[in-house]
N, C-alpha and C positions, 0 to 999 in steps of 0.2 A: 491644835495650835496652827494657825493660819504661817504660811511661808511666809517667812522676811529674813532678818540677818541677826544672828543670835552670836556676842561677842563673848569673848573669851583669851585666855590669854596660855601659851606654853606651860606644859606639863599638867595643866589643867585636867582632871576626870569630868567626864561626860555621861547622862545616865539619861533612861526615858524619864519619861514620867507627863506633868503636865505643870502648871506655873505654880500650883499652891504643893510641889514637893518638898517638903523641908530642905535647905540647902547648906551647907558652909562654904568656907575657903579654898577655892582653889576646885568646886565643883558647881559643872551647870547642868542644867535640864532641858535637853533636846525631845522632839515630838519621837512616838515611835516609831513613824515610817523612817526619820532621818536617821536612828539609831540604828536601825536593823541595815540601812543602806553604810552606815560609817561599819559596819559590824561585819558587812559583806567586804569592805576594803583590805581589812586585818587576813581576815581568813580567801579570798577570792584570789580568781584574774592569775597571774603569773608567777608571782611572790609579795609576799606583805608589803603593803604602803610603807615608805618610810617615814609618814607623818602623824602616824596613829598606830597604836597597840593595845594588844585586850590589859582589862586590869580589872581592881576589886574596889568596892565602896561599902562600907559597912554591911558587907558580908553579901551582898548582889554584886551581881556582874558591872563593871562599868569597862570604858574604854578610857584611854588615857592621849593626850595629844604626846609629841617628842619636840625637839628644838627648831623647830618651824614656825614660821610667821607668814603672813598673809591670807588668803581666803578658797575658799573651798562651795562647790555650791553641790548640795546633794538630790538625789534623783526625784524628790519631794518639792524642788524650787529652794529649799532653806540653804540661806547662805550659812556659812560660819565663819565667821572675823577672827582669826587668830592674831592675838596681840605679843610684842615681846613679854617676856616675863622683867624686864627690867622696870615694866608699868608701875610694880606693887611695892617697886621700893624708893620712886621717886614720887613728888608733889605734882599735881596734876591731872593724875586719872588716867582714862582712857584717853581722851581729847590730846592730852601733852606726850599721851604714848603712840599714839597715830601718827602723829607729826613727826617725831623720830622717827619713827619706821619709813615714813616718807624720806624723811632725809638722808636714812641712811641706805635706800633703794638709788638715789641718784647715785651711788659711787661705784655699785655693780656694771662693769664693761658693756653689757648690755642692755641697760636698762636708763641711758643718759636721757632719753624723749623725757621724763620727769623734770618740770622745769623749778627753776628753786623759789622759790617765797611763796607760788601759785598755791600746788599742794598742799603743802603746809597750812596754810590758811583755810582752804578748802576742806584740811581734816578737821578745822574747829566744828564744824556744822553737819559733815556729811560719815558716812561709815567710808571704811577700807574700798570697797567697791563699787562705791557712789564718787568716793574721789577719782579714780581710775575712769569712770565712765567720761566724769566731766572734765577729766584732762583728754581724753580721746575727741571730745566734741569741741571745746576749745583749739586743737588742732583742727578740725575738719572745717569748724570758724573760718576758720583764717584763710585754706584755701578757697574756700567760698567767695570768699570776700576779694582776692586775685583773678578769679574766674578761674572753671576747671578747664585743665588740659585735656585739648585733643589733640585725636590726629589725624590726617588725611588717608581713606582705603580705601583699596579699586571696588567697586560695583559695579554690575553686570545689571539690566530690567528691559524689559522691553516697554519703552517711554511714550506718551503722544508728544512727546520734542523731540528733537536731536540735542543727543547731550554728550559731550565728549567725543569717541571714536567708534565709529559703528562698525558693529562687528557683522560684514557682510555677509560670512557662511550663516549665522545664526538668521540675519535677517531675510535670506534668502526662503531656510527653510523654515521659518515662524511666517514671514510676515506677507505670502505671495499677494495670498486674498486680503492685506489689510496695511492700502498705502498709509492710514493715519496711524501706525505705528514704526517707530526705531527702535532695534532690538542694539543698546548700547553698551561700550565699558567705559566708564567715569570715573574720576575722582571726587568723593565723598567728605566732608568735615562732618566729624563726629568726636562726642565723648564718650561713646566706649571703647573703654580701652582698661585693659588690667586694672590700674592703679583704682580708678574710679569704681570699674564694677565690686572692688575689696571695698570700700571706701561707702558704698550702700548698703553692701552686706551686712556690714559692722556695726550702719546704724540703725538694721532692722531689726539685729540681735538684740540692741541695747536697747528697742523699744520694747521689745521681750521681755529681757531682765531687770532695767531699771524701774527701782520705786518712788524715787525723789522729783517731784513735780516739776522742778527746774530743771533737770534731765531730761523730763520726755519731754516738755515744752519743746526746747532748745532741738531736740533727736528728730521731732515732727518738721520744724519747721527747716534743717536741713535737708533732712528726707524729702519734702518736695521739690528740693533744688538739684535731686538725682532723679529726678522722675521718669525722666527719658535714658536713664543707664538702667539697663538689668542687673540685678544684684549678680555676683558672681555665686555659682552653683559648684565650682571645682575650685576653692583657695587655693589649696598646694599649687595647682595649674596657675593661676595666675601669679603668684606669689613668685613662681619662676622668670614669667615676664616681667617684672616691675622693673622698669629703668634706672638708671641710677647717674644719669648726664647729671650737668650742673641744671639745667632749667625745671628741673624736677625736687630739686633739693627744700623746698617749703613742704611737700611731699612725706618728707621722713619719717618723720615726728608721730602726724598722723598714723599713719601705714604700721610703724613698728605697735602701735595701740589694737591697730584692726588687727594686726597677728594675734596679740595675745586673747583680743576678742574671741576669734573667730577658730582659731586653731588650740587653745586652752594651753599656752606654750607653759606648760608648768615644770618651774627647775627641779618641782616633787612630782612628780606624775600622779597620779592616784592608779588602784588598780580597779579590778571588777567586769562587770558587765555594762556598764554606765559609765560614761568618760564625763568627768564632771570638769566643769572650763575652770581649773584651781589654779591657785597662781600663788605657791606656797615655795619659801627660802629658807634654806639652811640658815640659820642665826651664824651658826661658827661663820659661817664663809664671809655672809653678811657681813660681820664686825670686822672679820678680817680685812675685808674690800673697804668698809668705812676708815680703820686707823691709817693704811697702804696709804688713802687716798689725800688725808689731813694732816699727814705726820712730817711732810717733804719742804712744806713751807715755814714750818717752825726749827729747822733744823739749821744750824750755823752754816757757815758757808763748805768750807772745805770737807762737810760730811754730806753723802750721797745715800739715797733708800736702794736697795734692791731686794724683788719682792720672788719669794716660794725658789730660793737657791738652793743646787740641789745635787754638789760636785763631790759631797764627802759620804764615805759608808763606816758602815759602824766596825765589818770586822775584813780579814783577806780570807782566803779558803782558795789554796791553789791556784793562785795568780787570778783569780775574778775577786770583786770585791762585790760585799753580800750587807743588806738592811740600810737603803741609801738612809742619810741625815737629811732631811729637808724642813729646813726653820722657816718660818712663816716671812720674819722680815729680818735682813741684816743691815747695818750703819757700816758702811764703806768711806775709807778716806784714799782714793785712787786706788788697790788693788788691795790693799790692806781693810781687813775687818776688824771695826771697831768696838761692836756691840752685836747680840745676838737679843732677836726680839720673837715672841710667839705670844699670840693672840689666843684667850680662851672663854667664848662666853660663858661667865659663871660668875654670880653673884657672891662677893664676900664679905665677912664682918669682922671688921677691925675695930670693932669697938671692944672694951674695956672688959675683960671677963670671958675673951672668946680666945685668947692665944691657948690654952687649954684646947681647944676645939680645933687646932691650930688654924682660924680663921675660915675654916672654909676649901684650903689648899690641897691640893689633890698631892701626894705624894710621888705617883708616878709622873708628875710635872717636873719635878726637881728631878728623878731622877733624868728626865728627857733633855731639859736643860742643861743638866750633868754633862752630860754623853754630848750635847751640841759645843759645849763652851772646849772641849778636849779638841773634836774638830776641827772647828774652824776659827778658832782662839788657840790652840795649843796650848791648853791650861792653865793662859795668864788673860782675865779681861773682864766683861761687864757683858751682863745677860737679862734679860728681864720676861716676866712673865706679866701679858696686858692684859686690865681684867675693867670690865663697865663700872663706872662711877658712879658710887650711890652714897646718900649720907649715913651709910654704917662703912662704909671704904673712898675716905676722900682724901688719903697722904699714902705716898710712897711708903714701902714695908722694904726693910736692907735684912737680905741675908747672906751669910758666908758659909762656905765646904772647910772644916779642920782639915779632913784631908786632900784639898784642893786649897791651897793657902792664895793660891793668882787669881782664882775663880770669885767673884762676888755676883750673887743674884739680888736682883728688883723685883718687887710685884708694886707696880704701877698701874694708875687711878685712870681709864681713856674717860672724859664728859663727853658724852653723845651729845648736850646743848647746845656747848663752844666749838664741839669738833678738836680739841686741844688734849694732847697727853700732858698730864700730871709729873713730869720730872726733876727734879733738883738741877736747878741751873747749874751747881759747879760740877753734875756729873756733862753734863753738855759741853761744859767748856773743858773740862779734861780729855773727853773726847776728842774733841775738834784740835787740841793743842796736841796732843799724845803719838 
């Protein structure tokens, strides 16, 4: 199997094989140089990948992905597109699952250069790591199109002009026998400099990597407009120097793209012998950062978000206090908490015939809720457990502790679509009045 980008989605089994292997749900068929390399990850390097684990497939070995999204490229060239697992329970496919994923990348602290409708759009046509390349070159665009920045640096040559200040001991002892030379020090205008040298690197990489014709077109014809900067040979080095004044700031965008190029900034590292440029996200944190990010503007006035609070422990034990509480998100009305929120990616089914299954619901969520609502509620208040919204979970589920009679929990509906949580308005406004 010729390298390219072979998708996939979370928790998904992976097996060799070649294209005509019989397949089902939930399982693909990687080349077997890319297996043996994903296979080296599990077992290799320092300790286990945390985005891949060995597992079984109808009695052969497979490997299994974990709750990671994004892409991964292995020592073979083969990319792999990890997709949310939330793909397979909403309308759309792939295409409407890229796009989320896109959008919900923009609300990661570090990952703002993502600009909003661009992406999105771009993941209608392109994979995971064709969108990413052509948001890097759209950036590098744009500087182009300002001129690139330079700067002024002393140079020293021995010139047929005078140029600048002559440096007489040099010229003395260079130039006895040779009046048509001045051995000078000048000021120079040039574009090498850090920013720039990353800035060719990145787009030599991505004439490397990229398969999408509109990419290299666009990566060539940039790349001539570096032609006179040497690509940078030491990132981390320069990456040190990168300025960060105001007249640099068009700058950013790009630059933050050339890291993840060039440096493989991956929030999952991989391990091994081969550092693969992966660029793989925890989904929990993910979501997390997405509802943190959406949930502050639909929220009445007098109630406030505060995000990963972290002031109460679960027991005392001689005057230290042991097994902090720390909830994902709290509803704050000035010093007072209103609501206790934790975010959990996990697909549930609240359709008709599944309370028996009890939905889907993890047990040791209640009891963690439990233990948070005693906290920092003092056993009287409103708790909720936020779960991704699909058409077998699209209305709020009420549950109450008999033996907690103050205590009432939610498990609440987040739409990745709208950005909007699913909650009963009169619970909002009890809040807010409360």
């Amino acid at each position: 199997m010729a390298a390219g980008v072979i998708t996939t989605h979370e928790f998904d089994r992976l097996v060799a094989g070649d294209a005509a292997t019989a397949l089902e749900a939930g399982v693909r068929v990687v080349p077997a140089s890319t297996y043996r390399w994903l296979e080296a990850q599990c077992f290799g390097g320092d300790g286990n990948a945390p985005w891949i684990r060995p597992a079984r497939w109808r009695g052969r070995p497979a490997l299994q992905l974990t709750s990671h999204a994004g892409i991964v490229q292995a020592a073979d060239g083969v990319r792999i597109e990890v997709l949310p697992k939330v793909g397979k329970a909403i309308a759309g496919g792939e295409v409407q699952t890229r796009r989320l994923l896109v959008a919900m990348l923009r609300c990661l602290p570090g990952f703002r250069h993502v600009r909003a409708g661009s992406a999105e759009q771009l993941a209608l046509r392109m994979s995971l790591p064709e969108v990413f390349i052509a948001e890097f070159l759209d950036g590098v665009r744009g500087i182009v199109k300002r001129g690139l920045r330079g700067d002024y640096r002393q140079c020293e040559g021995n010139l047929p002009a005078l140029r600048g200040k002559l440096r007489v001991d040099e010229q003395l002892r260079r130039n006895c026998l040779r009046p048509d030379r001045f051995f000078t020090a000048h000021d120079e205008f040039s574009s090498d400099r850090a920013e720039n040298r990353l800035l060719h690197a990145a787009l030599r990489r991505v004439l490397a990597q990229s398969s999408s014709r509109e990419n290299q077109r666009l990566a060539r014809e940039l790349a001539f407009v570096f032609a006179e900067v040497p690509p940078s040979t030491t990132p981390a080095v320069d990456f040190a120097r990168v300025r960060r004044d105001r007249g640099m700031a068009h700058y950013a965008d790009a630059l933050a793209w050339a890291r993840l190029i060039l440096d493989g900034c991956a929030p999952a590292p991989s391990g091994g012998a081969h550092v693969a440029p992966s660029l793989l996200f925890p989904m929990e944190a993910l979501f997390e950062a997405c509802v943190a990010r959406h949930l502050p503007p639909q929220l009445p006035a007098p109630l406030r978000l505060a995000a990963q609070v972290r002031s109460e422990h679960l027991v005392r034990h001689l005057q230290a206090r042991w097994f902090r509480l720390q909830p994902d998100l709290l509803l704050r009305q000035g010093p007072a908490v209103r609501m206790v929120l934790d975010t959990k990616w996990k697909l549930l089914d609240a359709r008709a015939g599944s309370a028996a299954r009890n939905y889907g619901l993890a047990e040791a969520d209640f009891y963690q809720l439990h233990a948070y609502g005693h906290a920092y509620l003092r056993g009287v208040g409103e708790m909720a457990l936020v779960y991704p919204m699909t058409d077998a979970f699209a209305a709020p589920l009420e549950f109450t502790f008999p033996h907690s009679p103050g205590l009432r929990l939610w498990a609440l509906p987040f739409c990745l679509r709208t950005a909007r949580l699913h909650v009963p308005d009169a619970l909002l406004s009890q809040l807010a009045v409360a």
